[in-house]
PDB file of N, CA, C and O in Angstrom:
ATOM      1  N   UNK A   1     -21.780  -6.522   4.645  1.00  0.00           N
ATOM      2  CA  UNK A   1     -21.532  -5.392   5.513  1.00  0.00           C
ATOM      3  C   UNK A   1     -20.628  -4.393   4.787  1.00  0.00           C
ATOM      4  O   UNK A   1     -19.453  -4.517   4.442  1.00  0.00           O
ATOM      5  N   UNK A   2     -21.581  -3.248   4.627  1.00  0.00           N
ATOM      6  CA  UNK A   2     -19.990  -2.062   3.773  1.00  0.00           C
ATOM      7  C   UNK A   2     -19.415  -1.678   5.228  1.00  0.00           C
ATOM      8  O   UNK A   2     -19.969  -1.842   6.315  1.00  0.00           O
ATOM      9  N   UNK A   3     -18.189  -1.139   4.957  1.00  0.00           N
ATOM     10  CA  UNK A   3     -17.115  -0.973   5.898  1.00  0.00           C
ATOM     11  C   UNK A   3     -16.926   0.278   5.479  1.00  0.00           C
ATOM     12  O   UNK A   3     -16.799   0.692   4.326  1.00  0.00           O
ATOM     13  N   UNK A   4     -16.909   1.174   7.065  1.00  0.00           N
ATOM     14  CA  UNK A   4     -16.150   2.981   6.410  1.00  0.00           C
ATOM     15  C   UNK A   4     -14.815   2.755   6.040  1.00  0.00           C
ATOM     16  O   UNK A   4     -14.091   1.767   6.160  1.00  0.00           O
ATOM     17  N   UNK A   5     -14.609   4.037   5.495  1.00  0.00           N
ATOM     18  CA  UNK A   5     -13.163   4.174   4.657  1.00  0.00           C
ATOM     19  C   UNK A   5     -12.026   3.794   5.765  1.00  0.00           C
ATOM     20  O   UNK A   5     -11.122   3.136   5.251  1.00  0.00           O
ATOM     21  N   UNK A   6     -11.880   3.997   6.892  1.00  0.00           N
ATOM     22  CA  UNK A   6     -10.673   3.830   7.858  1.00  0.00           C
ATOM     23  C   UNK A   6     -10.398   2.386   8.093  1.00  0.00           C
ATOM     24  O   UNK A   6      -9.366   1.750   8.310  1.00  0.00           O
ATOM     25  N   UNK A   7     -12.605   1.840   7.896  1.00  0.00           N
ATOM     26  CA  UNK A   7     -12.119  -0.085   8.365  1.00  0.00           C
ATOM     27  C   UNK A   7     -11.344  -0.695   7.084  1.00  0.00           C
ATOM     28  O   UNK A   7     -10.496  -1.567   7.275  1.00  0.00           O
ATOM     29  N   UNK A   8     -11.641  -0.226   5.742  1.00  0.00           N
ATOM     30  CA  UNK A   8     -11.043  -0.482   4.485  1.00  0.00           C
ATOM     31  C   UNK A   8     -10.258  -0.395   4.624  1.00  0.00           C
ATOM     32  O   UNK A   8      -9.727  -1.482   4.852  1.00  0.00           O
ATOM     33  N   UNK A   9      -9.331   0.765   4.666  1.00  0.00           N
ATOM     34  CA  UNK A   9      -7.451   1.034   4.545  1.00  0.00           C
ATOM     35  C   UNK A   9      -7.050   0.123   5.393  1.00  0.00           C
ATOM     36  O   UNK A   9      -6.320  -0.768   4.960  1.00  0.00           O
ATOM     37  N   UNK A  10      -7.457   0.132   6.887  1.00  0.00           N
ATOM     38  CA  UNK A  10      -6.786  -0.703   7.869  1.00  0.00           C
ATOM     39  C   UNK A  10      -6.831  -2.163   7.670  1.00  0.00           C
ATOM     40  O   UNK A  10      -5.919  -2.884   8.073  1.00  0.00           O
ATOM     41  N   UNK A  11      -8.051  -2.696   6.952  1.00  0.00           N
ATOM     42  CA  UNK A  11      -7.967  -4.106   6.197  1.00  0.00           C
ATOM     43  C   UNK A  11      -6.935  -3.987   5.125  1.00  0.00           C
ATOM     44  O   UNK A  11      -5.772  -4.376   5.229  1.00  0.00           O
ATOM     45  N   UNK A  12      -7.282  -3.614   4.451  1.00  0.00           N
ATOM     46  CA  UNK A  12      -5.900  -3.461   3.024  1.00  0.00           C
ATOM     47  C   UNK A  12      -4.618  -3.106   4.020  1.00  0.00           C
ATOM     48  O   UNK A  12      -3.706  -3.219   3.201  1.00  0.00           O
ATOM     49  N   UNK A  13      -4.152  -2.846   4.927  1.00  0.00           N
ATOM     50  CA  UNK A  13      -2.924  -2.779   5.356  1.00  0.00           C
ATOM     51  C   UNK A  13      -2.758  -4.157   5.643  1.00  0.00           C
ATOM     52  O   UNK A  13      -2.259  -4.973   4.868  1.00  0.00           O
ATOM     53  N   UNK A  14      -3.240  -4.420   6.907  1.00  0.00           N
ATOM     54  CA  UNK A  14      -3.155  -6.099   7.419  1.00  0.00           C
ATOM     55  C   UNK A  14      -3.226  -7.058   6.780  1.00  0.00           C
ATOM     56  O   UNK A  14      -2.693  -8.048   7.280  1.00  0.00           O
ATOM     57  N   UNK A  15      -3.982  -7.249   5.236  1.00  0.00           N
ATOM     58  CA  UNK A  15      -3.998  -8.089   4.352  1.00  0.00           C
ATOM     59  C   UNK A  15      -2.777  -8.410   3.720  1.00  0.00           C
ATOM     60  O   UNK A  15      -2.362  -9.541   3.466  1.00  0.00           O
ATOM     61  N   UNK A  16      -2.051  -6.963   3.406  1.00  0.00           N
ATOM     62  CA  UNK A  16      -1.132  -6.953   2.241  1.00  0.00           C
ATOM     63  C   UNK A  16       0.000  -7.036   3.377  1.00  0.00           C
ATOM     64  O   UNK A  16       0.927  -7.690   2.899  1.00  0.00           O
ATOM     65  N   UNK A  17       0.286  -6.650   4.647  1.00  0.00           N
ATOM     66  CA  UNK A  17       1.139  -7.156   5.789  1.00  0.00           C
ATOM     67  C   UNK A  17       1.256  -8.578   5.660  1.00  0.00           C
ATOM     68  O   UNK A  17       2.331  -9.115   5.391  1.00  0.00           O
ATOM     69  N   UNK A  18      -0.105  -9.381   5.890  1.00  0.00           N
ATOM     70  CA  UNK A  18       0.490 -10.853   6.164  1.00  0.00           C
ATOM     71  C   UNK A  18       0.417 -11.530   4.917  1.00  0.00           C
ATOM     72  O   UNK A  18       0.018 -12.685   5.058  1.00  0.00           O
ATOM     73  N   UNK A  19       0.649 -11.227   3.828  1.00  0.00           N
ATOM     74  CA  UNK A  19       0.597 -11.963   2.435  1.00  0.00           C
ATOM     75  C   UNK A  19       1.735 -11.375   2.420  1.00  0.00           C
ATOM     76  O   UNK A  19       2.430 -12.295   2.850  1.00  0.00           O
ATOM     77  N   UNK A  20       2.482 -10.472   2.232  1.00  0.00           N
ATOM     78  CA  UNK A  20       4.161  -9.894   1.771  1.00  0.00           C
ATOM     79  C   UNK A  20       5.300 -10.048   3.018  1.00  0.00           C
ATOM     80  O   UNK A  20       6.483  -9.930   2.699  1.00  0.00           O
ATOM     81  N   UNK A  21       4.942 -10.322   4.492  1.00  0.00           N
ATOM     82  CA  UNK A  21       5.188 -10.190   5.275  1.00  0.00           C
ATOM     83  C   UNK A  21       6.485  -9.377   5.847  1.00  0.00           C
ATOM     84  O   UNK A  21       7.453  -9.672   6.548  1.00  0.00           O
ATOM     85  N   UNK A  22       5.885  -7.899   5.018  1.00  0.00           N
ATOM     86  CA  UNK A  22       6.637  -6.856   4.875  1.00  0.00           C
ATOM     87  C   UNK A  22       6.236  -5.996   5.839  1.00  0.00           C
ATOM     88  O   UNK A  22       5.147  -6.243   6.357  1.00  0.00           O
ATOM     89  N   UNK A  23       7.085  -4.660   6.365  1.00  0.00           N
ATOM     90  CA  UNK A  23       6.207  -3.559   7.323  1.00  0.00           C
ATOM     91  C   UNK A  23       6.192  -2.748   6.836  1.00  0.00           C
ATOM     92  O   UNK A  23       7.091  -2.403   6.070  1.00  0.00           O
ATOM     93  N   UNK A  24       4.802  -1.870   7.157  1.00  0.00           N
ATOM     94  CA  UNK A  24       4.243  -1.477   6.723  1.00  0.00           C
ATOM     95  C   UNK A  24       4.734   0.228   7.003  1.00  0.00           C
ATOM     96  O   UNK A  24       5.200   0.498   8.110  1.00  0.00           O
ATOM     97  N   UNK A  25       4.610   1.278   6.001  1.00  0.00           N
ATOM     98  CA  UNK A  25       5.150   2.465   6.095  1.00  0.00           C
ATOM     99  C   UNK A  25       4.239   3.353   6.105  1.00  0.00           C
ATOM    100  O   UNK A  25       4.457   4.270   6.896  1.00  0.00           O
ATOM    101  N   UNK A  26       3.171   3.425   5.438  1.00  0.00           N
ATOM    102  CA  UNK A  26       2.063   4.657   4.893  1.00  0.00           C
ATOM    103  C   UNK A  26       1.140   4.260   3.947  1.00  0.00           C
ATOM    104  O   UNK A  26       1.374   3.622   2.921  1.00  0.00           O
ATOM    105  N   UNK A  27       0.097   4.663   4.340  1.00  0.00           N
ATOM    106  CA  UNK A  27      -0.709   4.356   3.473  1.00  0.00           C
ATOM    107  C   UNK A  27      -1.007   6.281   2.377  1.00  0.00           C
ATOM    108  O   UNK A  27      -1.198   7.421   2.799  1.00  0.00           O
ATOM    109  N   UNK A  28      -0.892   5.692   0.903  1.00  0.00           N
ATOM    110  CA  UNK A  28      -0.910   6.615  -0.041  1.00  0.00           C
ATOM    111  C   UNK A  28      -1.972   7.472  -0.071  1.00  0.00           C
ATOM    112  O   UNK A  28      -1.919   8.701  -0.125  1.00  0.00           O
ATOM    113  N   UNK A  29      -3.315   6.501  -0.020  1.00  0.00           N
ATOM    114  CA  UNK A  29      -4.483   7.236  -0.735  1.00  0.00           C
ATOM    115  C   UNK A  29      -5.656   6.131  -1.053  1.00  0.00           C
ATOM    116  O   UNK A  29      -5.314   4.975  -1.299  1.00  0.00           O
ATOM    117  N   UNK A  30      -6.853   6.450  -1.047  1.00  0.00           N
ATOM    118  CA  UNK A  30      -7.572   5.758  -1.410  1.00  0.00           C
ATOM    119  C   UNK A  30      -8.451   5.960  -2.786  1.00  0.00           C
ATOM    120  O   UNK A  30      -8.971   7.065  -2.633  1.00  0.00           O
ATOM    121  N   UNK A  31      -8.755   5.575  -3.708  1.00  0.00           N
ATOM    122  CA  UNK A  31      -9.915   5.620  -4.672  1.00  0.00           C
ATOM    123  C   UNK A  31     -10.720   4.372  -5.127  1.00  0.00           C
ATOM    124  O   UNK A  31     -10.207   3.268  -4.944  1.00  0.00           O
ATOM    125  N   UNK A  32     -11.899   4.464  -5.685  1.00  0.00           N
ATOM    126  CA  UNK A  32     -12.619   3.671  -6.120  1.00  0.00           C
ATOM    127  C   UNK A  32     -12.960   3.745  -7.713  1.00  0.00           C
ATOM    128  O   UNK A  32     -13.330   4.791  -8.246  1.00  0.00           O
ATOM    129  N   UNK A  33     -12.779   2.408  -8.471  1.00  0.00           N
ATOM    130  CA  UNK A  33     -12.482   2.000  -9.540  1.00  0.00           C
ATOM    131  C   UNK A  33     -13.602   1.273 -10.250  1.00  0.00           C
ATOM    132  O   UNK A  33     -13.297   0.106 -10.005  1.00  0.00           O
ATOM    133  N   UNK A  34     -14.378   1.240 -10.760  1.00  0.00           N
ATOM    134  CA  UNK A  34     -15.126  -0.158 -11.645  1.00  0.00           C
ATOM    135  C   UNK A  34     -15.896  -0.913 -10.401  1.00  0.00           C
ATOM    136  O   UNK A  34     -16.285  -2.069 -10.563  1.00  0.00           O
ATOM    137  N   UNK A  35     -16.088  -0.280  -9.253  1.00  0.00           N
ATOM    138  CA  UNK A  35     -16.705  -1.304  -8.389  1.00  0.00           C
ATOM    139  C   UNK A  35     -16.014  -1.674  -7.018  1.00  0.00           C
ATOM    140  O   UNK A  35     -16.604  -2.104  -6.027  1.00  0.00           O
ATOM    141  N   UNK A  36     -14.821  -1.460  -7.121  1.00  0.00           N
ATOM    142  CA  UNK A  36     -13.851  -1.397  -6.765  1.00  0.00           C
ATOM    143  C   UNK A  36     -12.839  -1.173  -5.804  1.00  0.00           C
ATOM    144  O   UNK A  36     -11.785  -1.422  -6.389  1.00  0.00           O
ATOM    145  N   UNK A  37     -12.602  -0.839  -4.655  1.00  0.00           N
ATOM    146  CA  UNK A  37     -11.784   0.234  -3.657  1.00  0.00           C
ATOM    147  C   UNK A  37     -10.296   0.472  -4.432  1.00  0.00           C
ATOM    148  O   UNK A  37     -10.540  -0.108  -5.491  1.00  0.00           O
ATOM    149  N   UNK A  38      -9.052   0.913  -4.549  1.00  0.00           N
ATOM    150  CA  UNK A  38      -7.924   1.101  -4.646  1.00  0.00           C
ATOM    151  C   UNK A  38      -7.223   1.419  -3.612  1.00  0.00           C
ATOM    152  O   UNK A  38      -7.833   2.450  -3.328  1.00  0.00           O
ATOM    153  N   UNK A  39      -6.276   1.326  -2.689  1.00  0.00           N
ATOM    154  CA  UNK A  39      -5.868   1.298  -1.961  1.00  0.00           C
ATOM    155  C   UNK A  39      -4.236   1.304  -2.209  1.00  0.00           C
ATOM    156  O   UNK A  39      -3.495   0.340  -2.398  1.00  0.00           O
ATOM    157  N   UNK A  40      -3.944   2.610  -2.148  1.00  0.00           N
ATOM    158  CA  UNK A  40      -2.055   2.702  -2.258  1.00  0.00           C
ATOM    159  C   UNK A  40      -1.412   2.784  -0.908  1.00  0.00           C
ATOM    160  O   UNK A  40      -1.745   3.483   0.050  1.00  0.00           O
ATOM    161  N   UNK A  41      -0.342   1.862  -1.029  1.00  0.00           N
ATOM    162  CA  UNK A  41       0.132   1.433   0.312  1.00  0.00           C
ATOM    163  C   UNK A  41       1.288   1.612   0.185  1.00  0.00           C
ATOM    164  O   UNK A  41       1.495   1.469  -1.020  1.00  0.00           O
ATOM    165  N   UNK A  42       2.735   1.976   0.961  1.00  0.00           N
ATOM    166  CA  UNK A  42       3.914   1.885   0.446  1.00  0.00           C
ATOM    167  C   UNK A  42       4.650   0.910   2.184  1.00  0.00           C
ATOM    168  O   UNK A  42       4.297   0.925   3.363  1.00  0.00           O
ATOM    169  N   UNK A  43       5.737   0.217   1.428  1.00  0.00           N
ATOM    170  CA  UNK A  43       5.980  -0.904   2.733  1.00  0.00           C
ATOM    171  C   UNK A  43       7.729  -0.823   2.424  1.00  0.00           C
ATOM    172  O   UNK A  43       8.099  -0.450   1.311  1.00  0.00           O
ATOM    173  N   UNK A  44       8.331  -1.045   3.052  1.00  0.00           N
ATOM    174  CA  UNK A  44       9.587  -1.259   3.566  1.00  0.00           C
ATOM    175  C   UNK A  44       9.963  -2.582   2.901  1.00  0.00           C
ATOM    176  O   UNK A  44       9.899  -3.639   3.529  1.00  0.00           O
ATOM    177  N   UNK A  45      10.407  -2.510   1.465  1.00  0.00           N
ATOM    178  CA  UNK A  45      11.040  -3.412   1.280  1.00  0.00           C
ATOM    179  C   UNK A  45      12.686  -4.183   1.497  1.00  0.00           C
ATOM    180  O   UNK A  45      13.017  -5.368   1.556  1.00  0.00           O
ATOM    181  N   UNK A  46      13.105  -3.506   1.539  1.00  0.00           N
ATOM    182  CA  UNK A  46      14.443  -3.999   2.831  1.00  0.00           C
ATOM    183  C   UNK A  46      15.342  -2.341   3.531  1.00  0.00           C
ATOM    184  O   UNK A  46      15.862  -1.276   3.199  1.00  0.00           O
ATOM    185  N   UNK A  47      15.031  -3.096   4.526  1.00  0.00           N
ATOM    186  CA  UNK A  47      15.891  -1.922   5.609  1.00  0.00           C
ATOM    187  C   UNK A  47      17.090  -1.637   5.371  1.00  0.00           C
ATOM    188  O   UNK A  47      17.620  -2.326   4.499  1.00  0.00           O
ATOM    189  N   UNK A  48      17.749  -0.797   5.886  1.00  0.00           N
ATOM    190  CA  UNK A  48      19.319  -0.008   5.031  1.00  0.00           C
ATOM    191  C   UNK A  48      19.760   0.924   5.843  1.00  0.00           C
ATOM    192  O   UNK A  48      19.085   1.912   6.133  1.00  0.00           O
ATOM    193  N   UNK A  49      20.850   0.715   6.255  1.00  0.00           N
ATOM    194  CA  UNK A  49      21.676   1.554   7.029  1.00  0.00           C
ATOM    195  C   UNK A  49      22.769   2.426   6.006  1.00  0.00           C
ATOM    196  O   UNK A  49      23.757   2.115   5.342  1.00  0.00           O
ATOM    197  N   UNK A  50      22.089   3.556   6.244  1.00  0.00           N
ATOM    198  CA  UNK A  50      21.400   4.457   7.490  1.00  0.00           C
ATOM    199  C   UNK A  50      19.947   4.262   6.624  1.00  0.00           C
ATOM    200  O   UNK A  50      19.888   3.656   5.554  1.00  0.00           O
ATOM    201  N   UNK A  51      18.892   4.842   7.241  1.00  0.00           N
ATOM    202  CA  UNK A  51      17.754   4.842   6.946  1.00  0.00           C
ATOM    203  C   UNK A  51      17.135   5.318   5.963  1.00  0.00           C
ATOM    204  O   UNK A  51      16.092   4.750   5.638  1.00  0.00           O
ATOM    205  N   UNK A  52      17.594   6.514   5.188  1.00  0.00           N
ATOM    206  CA  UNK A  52      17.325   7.069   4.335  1.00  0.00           C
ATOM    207  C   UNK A  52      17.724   6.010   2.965  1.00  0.00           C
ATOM    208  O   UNK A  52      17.199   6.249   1.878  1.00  0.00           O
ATOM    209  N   UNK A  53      18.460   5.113   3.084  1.00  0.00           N
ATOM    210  CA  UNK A  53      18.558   4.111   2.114  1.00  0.00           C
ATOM    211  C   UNK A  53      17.409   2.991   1.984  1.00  0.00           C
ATOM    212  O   UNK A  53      17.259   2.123   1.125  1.00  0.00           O
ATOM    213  N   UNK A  54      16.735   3.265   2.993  1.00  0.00           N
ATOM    214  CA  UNK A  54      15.703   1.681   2.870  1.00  0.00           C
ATOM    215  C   UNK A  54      15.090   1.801   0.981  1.00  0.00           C
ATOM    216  O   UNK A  54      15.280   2.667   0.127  1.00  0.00           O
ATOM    217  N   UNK A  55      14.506   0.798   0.965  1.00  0.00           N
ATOM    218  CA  UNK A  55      14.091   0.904   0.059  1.00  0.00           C
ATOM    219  C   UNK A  55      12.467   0.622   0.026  1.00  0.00           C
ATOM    220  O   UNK A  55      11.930  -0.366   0.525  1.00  0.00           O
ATOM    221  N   UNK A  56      11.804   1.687  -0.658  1.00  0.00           N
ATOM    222  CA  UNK A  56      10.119   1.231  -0.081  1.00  0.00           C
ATOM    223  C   UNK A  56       9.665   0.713  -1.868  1.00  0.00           C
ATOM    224  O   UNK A  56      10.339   0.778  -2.896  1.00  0.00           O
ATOM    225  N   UNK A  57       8.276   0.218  -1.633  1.00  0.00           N
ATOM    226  CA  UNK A  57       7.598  -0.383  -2.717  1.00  0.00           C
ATOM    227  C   UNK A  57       6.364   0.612  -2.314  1.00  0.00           C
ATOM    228  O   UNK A  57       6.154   0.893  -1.134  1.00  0.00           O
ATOM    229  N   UNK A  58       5.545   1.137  -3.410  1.00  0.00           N
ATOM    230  CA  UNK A  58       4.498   1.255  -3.050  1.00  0.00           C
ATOM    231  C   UNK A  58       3.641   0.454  -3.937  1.00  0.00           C
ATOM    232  O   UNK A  58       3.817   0.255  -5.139  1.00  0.00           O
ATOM    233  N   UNK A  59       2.255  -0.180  -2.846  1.00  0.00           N
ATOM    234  CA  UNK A  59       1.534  -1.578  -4.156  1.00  0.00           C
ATOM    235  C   UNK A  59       0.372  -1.063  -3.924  1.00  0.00           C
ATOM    236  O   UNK A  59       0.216  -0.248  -3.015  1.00  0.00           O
ATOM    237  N   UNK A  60      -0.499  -1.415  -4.621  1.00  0.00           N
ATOM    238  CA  UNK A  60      -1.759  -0.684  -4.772  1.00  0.00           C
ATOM    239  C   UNK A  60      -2.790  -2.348  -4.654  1.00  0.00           C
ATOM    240  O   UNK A  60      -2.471  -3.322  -5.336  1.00  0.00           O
ATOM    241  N   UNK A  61      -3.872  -2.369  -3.784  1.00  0.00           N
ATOM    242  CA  UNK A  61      -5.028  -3.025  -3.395  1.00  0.00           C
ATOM    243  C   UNK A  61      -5.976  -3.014  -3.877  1.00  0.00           C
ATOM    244  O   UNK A  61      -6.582  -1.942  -3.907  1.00  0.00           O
ATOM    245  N   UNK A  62      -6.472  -4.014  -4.392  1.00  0.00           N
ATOM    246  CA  UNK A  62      -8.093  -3.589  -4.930  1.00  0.00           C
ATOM    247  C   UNK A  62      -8.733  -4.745  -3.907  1.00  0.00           C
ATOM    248  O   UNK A  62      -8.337  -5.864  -3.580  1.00  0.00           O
ATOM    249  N   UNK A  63     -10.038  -3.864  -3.517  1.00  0.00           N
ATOM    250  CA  UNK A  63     -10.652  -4.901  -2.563  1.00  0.00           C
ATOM    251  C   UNK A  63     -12.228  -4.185  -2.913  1.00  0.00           C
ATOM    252  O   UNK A  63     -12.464  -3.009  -3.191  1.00  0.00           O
ATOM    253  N   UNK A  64     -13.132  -5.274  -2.798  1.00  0.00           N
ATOM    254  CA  UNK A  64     -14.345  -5.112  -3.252  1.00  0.00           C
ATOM    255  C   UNK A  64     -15.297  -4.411  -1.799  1.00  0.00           C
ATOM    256  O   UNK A  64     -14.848  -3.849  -0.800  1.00  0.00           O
ATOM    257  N   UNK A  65     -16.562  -4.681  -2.132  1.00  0.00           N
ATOM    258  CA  UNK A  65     -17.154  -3.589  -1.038  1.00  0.00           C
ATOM    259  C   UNK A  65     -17.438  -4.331   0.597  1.00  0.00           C
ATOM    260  O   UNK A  65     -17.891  -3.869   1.645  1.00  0.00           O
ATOM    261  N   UNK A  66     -17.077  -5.289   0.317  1.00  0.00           N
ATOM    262  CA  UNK A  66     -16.908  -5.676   1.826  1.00  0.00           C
ATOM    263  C   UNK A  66     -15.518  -6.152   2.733  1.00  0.00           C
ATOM    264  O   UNK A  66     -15.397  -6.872   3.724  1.00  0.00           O
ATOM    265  N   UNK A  67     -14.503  -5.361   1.867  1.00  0.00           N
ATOM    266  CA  UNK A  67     -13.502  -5.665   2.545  1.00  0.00           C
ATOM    267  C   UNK A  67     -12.256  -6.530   1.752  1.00  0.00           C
ATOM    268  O   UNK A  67     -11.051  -6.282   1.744  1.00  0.00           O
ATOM    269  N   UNK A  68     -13.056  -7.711   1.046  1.00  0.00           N
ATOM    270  CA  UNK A  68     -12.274  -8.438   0.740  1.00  0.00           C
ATOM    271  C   UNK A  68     -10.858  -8.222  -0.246  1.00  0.00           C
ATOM    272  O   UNK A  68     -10.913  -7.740  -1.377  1.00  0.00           O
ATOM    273  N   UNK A  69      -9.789  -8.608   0.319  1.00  0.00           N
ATOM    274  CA  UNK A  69      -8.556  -8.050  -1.360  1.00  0.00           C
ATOM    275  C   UNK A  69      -9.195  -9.151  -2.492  1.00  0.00           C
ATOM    276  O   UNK A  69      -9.606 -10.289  -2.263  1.00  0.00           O
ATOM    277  N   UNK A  70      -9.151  -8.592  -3.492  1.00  0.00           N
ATOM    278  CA  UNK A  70      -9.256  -8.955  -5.154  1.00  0.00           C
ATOM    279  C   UNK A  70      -7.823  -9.313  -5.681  1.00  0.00           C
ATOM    280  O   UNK A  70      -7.662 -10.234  -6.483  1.00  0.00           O
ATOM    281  N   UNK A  71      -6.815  -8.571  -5.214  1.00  0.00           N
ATOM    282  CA  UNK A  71      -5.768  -8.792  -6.245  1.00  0.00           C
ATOM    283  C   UNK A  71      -4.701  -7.572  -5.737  1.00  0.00           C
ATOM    284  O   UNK A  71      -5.253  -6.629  -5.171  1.00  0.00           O
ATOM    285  N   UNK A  72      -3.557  -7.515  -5.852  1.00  0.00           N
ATOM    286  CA  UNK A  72      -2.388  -6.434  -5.456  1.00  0.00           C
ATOM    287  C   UNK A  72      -1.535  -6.406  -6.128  1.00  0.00           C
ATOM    288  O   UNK A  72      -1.256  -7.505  -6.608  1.00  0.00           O
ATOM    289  N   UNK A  73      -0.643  -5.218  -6.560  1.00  0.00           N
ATOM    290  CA  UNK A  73       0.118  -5.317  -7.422  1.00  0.00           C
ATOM    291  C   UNK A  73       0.936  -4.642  -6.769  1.00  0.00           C
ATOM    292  O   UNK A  73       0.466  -4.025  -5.814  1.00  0.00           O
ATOM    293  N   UNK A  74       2.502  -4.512  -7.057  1.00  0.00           N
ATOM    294  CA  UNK A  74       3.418  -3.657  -6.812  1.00  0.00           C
ATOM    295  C   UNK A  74       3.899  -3.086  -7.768  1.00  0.00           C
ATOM    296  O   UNK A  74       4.131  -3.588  -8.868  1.00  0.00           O
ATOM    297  N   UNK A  75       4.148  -1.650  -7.324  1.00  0.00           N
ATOM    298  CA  UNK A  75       4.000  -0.603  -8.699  1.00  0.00           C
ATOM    299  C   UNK A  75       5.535   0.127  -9.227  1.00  0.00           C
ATOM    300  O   UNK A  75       6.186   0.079 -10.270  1.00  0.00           O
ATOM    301  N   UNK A  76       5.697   0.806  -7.904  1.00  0.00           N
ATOM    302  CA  UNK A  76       7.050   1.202  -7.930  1.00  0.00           C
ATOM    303  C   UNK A  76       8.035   0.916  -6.805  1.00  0.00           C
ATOM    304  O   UNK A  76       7.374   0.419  -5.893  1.00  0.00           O
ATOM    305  N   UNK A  77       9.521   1.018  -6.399  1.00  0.00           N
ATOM    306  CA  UNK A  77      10.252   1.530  -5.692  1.00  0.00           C
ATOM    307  C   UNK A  77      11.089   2.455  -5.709  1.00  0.00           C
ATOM    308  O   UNK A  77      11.649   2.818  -6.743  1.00  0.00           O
ATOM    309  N   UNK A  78      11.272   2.916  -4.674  1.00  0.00           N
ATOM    310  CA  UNK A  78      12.462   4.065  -4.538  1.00  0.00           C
ATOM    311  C   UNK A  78      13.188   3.971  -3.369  1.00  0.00           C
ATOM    312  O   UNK A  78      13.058   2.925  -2.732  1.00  0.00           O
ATOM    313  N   UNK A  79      14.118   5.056  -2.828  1.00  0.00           N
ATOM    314  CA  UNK A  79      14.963   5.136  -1.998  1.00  0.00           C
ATOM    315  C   UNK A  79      14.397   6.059  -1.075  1.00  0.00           C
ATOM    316  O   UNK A  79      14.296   7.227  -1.451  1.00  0.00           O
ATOM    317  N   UNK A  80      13.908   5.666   0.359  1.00  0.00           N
ATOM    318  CA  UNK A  80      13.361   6.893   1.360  1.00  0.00           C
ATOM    319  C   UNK A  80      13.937   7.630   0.919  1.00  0.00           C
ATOM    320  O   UNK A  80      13.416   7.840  -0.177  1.00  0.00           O
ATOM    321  N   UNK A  81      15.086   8.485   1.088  1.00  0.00           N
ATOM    322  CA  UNK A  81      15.505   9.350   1.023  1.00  0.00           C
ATOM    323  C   UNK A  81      15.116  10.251  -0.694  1.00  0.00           C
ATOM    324  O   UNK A  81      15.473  11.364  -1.080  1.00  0.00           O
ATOM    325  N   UNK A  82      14.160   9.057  -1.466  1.00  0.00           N
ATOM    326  CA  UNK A  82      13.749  10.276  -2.684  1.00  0.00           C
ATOM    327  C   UNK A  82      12.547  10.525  -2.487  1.00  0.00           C
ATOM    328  O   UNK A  82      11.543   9.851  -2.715  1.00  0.00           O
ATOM    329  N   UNK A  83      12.671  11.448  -2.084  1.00  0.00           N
ATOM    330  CA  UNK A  83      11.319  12.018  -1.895  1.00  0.00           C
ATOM    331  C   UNK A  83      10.534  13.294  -3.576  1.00  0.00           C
ATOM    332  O   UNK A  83       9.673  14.172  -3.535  1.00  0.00           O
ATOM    333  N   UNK A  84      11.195  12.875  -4.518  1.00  0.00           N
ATOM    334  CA  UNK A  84      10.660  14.078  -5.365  1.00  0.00           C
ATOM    335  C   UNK A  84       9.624  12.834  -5.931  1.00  0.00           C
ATOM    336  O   UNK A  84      10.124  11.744  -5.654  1.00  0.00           O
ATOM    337  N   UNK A  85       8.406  12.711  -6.599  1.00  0.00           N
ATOM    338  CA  UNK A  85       7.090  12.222  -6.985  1.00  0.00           C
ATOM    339  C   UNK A  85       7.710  12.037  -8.449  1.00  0.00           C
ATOM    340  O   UNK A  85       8.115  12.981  -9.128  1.00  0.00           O
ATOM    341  N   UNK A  86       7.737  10.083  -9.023  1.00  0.00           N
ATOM    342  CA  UNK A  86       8.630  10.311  -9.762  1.00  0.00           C
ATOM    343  C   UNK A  86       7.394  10.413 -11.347  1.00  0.00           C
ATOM    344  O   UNK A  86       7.618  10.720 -12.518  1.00  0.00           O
ATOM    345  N   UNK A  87       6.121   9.992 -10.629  1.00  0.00           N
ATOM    346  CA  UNK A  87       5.012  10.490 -11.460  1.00  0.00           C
ATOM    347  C   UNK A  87       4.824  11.873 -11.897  1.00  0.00           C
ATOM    348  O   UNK A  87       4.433  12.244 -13.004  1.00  0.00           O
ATOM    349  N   UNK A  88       5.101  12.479 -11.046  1.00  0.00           N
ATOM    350  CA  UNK A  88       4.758  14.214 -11.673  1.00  0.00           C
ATOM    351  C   UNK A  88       5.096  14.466 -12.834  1.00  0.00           C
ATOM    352  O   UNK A  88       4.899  15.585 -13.306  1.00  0.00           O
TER     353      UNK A  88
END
């Protein structure tokens, strides 16, 4: 069964939710790779008072064409409060 793009992201959220059993913040973006889906996700890796301190991860998903995750990696972190793109 292929799955539209919204049932994909929302699988790659819930997957990478109950394997990290982290919460979940935004999802980045989607692309497709070698066969592939990509799926950038960024999650709340520990909470921080005040809020602008949390610290997020964003990990990226690869899941094949029916849904399934392949494999996840975590790529970067930062501090909510940095918001400048440290890729640019």
């Amino acid at each position: 069964m292929v799955l539209s793009l919204d049932q994909l992201i929302l699988r790659a959220r819930e997957q990478l939710n109950k394997i990290t059993g982290l919460k979940l913040s935004t999802t980045l973006g989607v692309t497709r790779h070698n066969g592939t889906w990509v799926v950038s996700v960024e999650l709340v890796e520990k909470h921080s008072i005040p809020d602008g301190m949390d610290i997020l991860a964003t990990y990226e998903v690869n899941m094949d064409e029916e849904g399934t995750l392949v494999d996840f990696k975590r790529k970067r972190l930062r501090k909510r409060i940095d918001t400048e793109d440290a890729e640019a």
